[in-house]
Legacy VTK file of the C-alpha trace (Angstrom):
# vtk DataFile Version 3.0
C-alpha trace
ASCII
DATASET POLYDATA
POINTS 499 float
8.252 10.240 3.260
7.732 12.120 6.774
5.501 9.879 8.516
7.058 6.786 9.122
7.229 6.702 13.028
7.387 3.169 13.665
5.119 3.779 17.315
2.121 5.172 15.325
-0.409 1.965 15.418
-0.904 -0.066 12.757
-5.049 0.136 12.099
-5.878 2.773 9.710
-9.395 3.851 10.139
-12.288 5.816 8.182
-13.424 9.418 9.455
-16.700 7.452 10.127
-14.825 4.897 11.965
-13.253 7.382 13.755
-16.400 9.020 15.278
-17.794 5.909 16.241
-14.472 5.584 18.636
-14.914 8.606 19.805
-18.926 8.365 20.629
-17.552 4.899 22.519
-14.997 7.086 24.183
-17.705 9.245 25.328
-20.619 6.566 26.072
-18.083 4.534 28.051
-17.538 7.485 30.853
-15.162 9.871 28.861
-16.787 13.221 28.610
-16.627 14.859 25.060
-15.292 18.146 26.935
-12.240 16.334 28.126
-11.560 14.356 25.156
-11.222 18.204 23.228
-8.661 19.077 26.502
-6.937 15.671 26.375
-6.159 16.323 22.561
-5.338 20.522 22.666
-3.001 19.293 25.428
-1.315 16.775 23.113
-1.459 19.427 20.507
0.514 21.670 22.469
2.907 19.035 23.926
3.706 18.080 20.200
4.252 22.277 18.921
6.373 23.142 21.934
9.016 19.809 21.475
9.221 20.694 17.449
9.244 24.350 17.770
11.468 24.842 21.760
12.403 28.241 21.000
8.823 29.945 19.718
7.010 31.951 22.040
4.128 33.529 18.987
1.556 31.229 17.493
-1.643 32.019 15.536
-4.796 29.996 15.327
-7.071 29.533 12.402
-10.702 28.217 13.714
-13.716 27.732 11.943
-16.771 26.455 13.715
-16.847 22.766 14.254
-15.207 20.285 17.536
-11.693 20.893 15.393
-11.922 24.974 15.972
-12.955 23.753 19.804
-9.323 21.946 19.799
-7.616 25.527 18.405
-9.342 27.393 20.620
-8.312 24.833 23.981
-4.837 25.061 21.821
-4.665 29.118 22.287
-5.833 28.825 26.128
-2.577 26.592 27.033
-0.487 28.785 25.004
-1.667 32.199 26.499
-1.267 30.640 29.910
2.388 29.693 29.087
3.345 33.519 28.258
2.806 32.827 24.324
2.157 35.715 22.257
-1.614 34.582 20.598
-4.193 35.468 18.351
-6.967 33.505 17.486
-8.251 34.321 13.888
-12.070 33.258 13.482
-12.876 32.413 10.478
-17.080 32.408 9.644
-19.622 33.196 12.494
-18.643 31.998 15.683
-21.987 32.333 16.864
-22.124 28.463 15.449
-19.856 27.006 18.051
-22.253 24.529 19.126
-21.162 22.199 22.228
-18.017 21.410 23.825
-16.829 23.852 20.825
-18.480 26.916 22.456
-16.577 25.609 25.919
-13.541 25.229 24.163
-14.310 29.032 23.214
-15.575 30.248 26.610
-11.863 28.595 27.756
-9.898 30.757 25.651
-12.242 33.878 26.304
-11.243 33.501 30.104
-7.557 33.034 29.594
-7.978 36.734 27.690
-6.624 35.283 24.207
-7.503 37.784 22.076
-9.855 36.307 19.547
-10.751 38.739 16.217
-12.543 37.916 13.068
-10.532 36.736 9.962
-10.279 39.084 7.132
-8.038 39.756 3.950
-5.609 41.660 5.936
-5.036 39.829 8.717
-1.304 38.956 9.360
-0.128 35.378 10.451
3.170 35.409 13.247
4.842 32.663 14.800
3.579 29.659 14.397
0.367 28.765 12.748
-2.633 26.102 14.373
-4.863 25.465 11.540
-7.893 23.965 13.604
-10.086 25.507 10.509
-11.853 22.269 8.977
-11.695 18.467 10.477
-11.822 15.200 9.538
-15.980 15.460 8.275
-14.709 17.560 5.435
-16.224 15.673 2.262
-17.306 18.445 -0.231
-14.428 20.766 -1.998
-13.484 23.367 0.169
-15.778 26.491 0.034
-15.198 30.358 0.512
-13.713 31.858 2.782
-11.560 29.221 3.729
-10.095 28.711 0.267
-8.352 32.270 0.807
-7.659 31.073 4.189
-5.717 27.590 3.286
-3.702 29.831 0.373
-2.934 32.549 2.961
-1.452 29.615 5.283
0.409 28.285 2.500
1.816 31.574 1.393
3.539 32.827 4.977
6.165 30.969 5.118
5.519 30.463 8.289
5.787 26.780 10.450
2.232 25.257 10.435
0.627 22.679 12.701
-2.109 20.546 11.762
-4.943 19.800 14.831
-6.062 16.414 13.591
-5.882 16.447 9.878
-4.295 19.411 7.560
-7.659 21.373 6.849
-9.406 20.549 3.161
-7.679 16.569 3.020
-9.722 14.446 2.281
-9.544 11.982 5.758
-10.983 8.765 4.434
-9.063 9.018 0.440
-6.082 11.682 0.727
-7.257 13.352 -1.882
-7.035 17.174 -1.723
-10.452 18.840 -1.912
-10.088 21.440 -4.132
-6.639 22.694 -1.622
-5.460 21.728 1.888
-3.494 23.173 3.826
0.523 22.169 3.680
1.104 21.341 7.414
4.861 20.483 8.713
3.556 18.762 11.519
0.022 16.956 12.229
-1.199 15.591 15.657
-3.735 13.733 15.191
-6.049 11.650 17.890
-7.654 7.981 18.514
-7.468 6.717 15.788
-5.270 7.176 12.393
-6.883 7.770 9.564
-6.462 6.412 5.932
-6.069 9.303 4.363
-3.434 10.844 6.013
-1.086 7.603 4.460
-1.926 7.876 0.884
-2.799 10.283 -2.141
-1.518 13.729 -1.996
-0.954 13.026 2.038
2.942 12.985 1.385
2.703 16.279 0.192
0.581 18.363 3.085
0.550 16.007 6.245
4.390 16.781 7.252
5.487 14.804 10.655
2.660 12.802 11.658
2.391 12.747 15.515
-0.702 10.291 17.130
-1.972 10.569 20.372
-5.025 8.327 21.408
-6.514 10.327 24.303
-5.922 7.482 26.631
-8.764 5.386 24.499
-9.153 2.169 26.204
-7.092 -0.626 24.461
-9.783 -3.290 24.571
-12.183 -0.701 22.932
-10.001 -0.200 20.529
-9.198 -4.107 19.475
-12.831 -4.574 19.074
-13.611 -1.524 16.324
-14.057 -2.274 12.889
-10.783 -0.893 10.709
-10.156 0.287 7.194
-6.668 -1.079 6.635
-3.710 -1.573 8.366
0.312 -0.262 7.966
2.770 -2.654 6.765
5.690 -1.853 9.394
8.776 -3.991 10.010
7.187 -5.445 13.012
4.408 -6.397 11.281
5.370 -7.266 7.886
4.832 -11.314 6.965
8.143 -13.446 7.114
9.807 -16.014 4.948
10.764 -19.442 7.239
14.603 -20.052 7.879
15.875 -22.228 5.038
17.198 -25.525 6.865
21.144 -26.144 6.494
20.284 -29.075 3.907
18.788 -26.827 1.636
18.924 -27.177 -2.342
17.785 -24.875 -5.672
15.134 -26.929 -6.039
13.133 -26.049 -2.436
12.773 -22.067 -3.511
10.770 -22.289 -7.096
11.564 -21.648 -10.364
10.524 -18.019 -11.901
10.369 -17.758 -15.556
10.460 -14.072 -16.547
8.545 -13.189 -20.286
8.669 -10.256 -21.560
11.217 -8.075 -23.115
9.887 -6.902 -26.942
12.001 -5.018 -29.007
13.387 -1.960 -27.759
11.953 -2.817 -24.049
14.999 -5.585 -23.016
15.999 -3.695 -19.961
12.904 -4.037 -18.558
12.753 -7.912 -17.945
16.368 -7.935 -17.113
15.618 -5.959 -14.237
12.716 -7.920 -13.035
15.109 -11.027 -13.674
18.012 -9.803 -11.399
15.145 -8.532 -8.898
13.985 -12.407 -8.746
17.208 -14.231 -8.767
18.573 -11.584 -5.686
15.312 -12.178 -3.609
16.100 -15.829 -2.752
14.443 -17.844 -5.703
15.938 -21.133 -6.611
16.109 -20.872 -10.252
15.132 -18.384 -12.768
14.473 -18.480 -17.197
13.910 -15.797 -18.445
11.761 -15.891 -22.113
12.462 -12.931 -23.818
13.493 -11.956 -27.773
16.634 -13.133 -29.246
18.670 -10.010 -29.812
18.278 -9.741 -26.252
19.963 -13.008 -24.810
23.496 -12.106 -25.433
23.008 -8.794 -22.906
20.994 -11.017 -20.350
23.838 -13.736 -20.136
26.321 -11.280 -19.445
24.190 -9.122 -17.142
22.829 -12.102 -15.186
24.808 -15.509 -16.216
22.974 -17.068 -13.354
19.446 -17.369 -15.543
18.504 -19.534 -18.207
17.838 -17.641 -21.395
15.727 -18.485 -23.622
15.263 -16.548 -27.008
11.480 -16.628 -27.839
10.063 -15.233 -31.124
6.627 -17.817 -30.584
4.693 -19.075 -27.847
5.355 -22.379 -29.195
8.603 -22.525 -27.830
7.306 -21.595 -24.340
4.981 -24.720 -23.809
7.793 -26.755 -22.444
9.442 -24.460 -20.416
6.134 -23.909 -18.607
5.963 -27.443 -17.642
8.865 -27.220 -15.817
8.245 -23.649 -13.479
6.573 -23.020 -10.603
6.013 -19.251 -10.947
5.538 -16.451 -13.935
6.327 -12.712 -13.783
4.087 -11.461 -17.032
4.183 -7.967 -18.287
8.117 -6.526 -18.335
8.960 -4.858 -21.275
6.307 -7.034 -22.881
4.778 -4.338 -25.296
1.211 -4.856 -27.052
1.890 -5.955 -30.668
1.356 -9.888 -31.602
4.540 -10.853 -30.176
3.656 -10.020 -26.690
0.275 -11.007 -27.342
0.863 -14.834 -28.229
3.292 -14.806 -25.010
0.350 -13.762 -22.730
-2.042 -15.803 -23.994
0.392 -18.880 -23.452
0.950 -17.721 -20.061
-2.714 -16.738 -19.244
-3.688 -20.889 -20.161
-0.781 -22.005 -17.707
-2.134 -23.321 -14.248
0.591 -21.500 -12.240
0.911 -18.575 -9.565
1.571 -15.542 -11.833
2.474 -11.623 -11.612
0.861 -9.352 -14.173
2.904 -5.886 -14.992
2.837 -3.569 -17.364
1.669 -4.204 -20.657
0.420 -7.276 -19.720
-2.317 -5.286 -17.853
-2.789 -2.986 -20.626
-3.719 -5.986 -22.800
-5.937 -7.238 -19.999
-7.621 -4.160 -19.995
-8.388 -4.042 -23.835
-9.732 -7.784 -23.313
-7.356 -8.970 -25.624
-7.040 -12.194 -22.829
-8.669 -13.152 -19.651
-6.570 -13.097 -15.669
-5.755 -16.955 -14.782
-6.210 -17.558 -11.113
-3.886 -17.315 -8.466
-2.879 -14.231 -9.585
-1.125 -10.881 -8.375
-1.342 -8.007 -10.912
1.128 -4.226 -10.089
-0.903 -1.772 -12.063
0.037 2.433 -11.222
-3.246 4.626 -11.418
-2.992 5.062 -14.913
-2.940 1.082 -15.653
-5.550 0.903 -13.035
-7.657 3.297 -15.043
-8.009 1.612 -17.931
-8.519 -1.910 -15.895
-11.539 0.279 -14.337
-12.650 2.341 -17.721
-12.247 5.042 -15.476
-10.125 8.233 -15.667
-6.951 8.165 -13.532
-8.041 11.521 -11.834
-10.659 8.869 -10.575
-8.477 6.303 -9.232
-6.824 8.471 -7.717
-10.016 10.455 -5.913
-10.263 7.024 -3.710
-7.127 4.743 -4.047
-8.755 2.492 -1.562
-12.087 1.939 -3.563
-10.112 1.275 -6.822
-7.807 -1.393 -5.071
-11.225 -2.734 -3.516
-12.720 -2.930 -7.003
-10.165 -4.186 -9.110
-9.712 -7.006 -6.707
-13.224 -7.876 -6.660
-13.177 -7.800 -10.660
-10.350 -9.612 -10.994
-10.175 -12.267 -8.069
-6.737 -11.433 -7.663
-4.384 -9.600 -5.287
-3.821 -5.907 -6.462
-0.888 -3.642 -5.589
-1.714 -0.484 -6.622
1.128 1.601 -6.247
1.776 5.534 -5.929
2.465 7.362 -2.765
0.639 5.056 -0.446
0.925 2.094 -2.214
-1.926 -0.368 -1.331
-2.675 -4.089 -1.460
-6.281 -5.155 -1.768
-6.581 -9.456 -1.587
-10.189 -10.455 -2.736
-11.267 -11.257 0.992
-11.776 -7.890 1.424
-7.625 -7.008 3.464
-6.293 -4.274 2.501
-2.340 -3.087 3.473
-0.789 0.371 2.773
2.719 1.198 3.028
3.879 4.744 3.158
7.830 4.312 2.782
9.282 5.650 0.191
11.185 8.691 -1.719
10.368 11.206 -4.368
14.100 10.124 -6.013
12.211 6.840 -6.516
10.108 8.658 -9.027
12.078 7.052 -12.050
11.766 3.920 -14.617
12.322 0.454 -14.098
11.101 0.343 -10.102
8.021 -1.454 -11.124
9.902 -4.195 -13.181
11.986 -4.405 -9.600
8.761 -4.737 -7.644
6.926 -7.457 -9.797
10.601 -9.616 -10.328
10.313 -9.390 -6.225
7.018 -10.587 -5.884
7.581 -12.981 -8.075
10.813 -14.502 -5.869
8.729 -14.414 -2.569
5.533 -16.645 -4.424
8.419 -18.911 -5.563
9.513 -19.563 -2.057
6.080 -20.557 -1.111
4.541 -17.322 0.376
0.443 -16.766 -0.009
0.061 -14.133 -2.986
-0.952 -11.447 -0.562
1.626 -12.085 2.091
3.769 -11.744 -0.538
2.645 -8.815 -2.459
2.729 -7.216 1.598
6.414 -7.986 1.978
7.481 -7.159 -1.543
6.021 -3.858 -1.719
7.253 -2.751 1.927
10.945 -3.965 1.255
10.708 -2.525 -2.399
9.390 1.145 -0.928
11.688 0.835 2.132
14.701 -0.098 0.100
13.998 3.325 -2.274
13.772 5.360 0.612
17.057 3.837 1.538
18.443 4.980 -1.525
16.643 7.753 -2.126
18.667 9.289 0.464
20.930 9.954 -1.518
19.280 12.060 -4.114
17.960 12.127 -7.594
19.596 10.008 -9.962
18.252 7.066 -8.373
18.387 4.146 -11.039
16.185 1.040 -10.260
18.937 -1.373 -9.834
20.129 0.378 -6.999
17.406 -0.894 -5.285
18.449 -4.755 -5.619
20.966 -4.963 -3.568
19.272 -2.936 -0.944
16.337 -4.974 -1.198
18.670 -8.330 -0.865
19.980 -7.040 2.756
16.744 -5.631 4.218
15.065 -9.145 3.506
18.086 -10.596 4.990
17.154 -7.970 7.928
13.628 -9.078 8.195
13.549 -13.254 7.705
17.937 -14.592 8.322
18.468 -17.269 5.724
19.374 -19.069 8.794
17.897 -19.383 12.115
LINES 1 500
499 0 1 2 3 4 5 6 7 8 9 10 11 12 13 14 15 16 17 18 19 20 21 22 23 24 25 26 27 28 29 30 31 32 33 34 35 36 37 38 39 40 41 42 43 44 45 46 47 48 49 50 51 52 53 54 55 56 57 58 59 60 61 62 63 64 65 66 67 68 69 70 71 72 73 74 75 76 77 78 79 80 81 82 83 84 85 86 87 88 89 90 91 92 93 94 95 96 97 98 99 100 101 102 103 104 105 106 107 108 109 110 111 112 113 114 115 116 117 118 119 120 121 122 123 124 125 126 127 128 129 130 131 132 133 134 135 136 137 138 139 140 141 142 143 144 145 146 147 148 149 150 151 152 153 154 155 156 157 158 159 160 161 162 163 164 165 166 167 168 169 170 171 172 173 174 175 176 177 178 179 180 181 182 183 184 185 186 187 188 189 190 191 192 193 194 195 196 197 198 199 200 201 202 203 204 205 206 207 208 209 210 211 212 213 214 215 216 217 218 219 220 221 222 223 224 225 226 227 228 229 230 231 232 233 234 235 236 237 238 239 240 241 242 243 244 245 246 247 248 249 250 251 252 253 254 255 256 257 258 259 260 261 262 263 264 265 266 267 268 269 270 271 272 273 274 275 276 277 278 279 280 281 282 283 284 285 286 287 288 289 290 291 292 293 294 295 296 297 298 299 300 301 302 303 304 305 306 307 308 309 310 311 312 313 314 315 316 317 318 319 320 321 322 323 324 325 326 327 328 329 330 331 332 333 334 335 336 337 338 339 340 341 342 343 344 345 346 347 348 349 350 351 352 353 354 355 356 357 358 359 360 361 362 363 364 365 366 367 368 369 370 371 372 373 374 375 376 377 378 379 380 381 382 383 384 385 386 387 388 389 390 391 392 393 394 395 396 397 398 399 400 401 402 403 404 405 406 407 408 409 410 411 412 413 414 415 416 417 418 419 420 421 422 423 424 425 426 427 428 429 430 431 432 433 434 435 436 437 438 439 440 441 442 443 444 445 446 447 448 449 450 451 452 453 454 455 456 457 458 459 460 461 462 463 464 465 466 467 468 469 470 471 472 473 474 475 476 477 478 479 480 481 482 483 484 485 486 487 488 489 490 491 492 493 494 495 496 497 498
């Protein structure tokens, strides 16, 4: 992923949220004007350190405060012996405001300023300062030739604020957006340039807050907020005394014919994330390859549910889902798990099952689902989920009483109490099987060793995405075990076994 600066602020905000800084900005003393100067000149600051050597740029303004930032943008770049053009795209007779100043500025610095059309040429490097952050609607003619035209040149591109036609509040691409290497954006950072097709468009993500005043800041109402390793929740030291039977005991089920990989994985993922014991319950052709892949779990070959009701006696956490498939077999195994009064982590098919109402969530619960499993948990289409990643992590907590990670680029973890997380490590070579059976076997360790479910689900999901970007440096081929051991030494990193 591009944007993981560990000095960006954690608070993510809405557009709306957003505005309302900026109005207290403004009613506080700040004058709108300079707020538009404070953020070309960040802008500019940002363009000149990534791009030393340029001397040409070209600026794409439509009509709103965001064109007024391209425009201040051209000004300090004509002044510094730049090359510039500003390209106008619709009737600039609708700069309203500290816009039309912004355009006035550049008028008296002599940037030339023409009118875009289909055979305009783009040089240097490009300021998209077409569409901002109020963007809601798909984008509309012309700029949809516009955004392609960007995309097409080849050419570096800079982002005022947020690439133009992303979606600020969801990351969802409206209609297209413009694919941005870098994007400086101002007071506060917005959701949606963390999640959704974000990866894909924002590039480097560069935050300046205009000098906001902190205390203004600590009082405004938030979205979410970025799991970072300063910020992440923390296992305690284990004292020197310490015995098996202090970190939990995980029993694993799942594992249906043809599917014994899966569990394994979530298995190993437990036992090297710091819990004291782990079973796994899985079917008997598969307990021969689980001893000898993990001798350190119990094994216990399970072709009834019956044979589960003393083993669940004796844990103190279940990982549900794995490998677990949806014919009776798996069936009878959730429904003996979904009766036990335990801390449990719902993956995979166990969701699918949940979905078709085939058995009902137990409490205390976390559940993993990706869009599409989220979908079906929402009887909604996964184009849908994906539209607003936040809502749907909202909603299927609130349906569910449980703690959701909904993963994708931008994972997210929504508790019922209305918190919401989002972390945005990662690595396109973790786009491979088996990572979620890593994730939930994780989550499953931490609850074991007495973390709240959505402390947690917080940890597990950063060190699981953090870990894969780890590895992911390395290229494709990325198989999900190689995350365990990367996993082990970051949570090492983050919370020493000993003081």
């Amino acid at each position: 992923m591009p944007h993981t600066k560990d000095e960006l602020p954690d608070a993510l905000y809405s557009a709306a949220q957003v505005r309302a800084l900026d109005a207290s900005l403004i009613a506080a003393g700040t004058p709108g004007f300079e707020l538009m100067q404070r953020a070309a000149r960040a802008t500019w600051r940002a363009l000149v350190r990534q791009w030393p050597t340029a001397n040409e740029l070209s600026v794409l303004t439509g009509h709103g405060n965001n064109a007024g930032d391209g425009y201040l943008v051209a000004a300090l770049a004509q002044r510094a012996g730049w090359s510039v053009r500003v390209l106008a795209v619709g009737d600039r007779q609708r700069l309203q405001g500290d816009a039309a100043l912004a355009h006035a500025e550049a008028v008296s610095a002599s940037v030339s300023i023409e009118p875009w059309g289909v055979q305009s040429e783009l040089r240097g490097i490009v300021l998209d300062a077409l569409l901002g952050t109020g963007l809601t609607g798909e984008v509309r003619k012309p700029y949809v030739s516009v955004i392609a035209a960007i995309n097409a040149s080849g050419l570096p591109v800079v982002a005022v604020d947020i690439p133009s036609g992303l979606c600020a509040d969801t990351g969802r691409l409206l209609g297209c957006a413009v694919r941005a290497d870098l994007t400086v954006t101002f007071i506060g950072l917005k959701l949606g340039l963390f999640t959704g097709d974000a990866a894909d468009v924002v590039g480097e993500l560069v935050f300046n807050d205009l000098h906001a005043d902190p205390q203004l800041l600590e009082g405004a109402q938030t979205s979410a907020r970025r799991l970072t390793a300063n910020n992440l929740p923390r296992l305690a030291p284990r004292a020197p005394a310490s015995h098996k039977g202090r970190f939990g005991h995980v029993l694993l089920i799942g594992g249906d014919r043809g599917f014994g990989g899966a569990i394994l994985l979530s298995a190993q993922s437990a036992l090297r994330s710091g819990a004291g014991m782990v079973s796994v319950a899985t079917r008997s052709e598969h307990v021969p390859a689980a001893l000898a892949r993990i001798p350190e779990a119990m094994v216990l070959g399970t072709s009834s549910a019956n044979q589960l009701m003393g083993l669940l006696k004796k844990v103190s956490v279940l990982v549900v889902g794995p490998g677990l498939g949806q014919a009776g077999w798996g069936g009878s195994l959730l429904s003996a798990a979904a009766n036990a009064p335990l801390p449990q982590v719902w993956d995979a098919d166990a969701l699918n099952m949940l979905a078709a109402e085939r058995v009902s969530l137990p409490e205390d619960c976390v559940i993993t689902p990706h869009p599409g499993e989220a979908a079906r948990l929402l009887g909604m289409s996964t184009a849908q989920v994906q539209a607003d990643r936040s809502a749907a992590a909202h909603a299927l907590s609130k349906k569910y009483t449980a703690v959701v990670v909904l993963k994708g680029a931008g994972s997210l973890v929504a508790s019922p109490d209305g918190r919401l997380a989002l972390c945005h490590q990662g690595h396109p070579a973790m786009a491979t099987a088996g990572l979620g059976d890593v994730l939930a076997g994780l989550i499953g360790a931490l609850l074991a060793q007495g973390m709240e479910a959505f402390d947690a689900a917080c940890l597990a999901v950063w060190l699981h995405a953090s870990a894969g970007e780890q590895q992911g440096k390395l290229g494709r081929g990325l198989a999900a075990s190689d995350l365990i051991p990367a996993i082990r030494q970051l949570l090492e990193e983050q919370a020493p076994c000993l003081k």
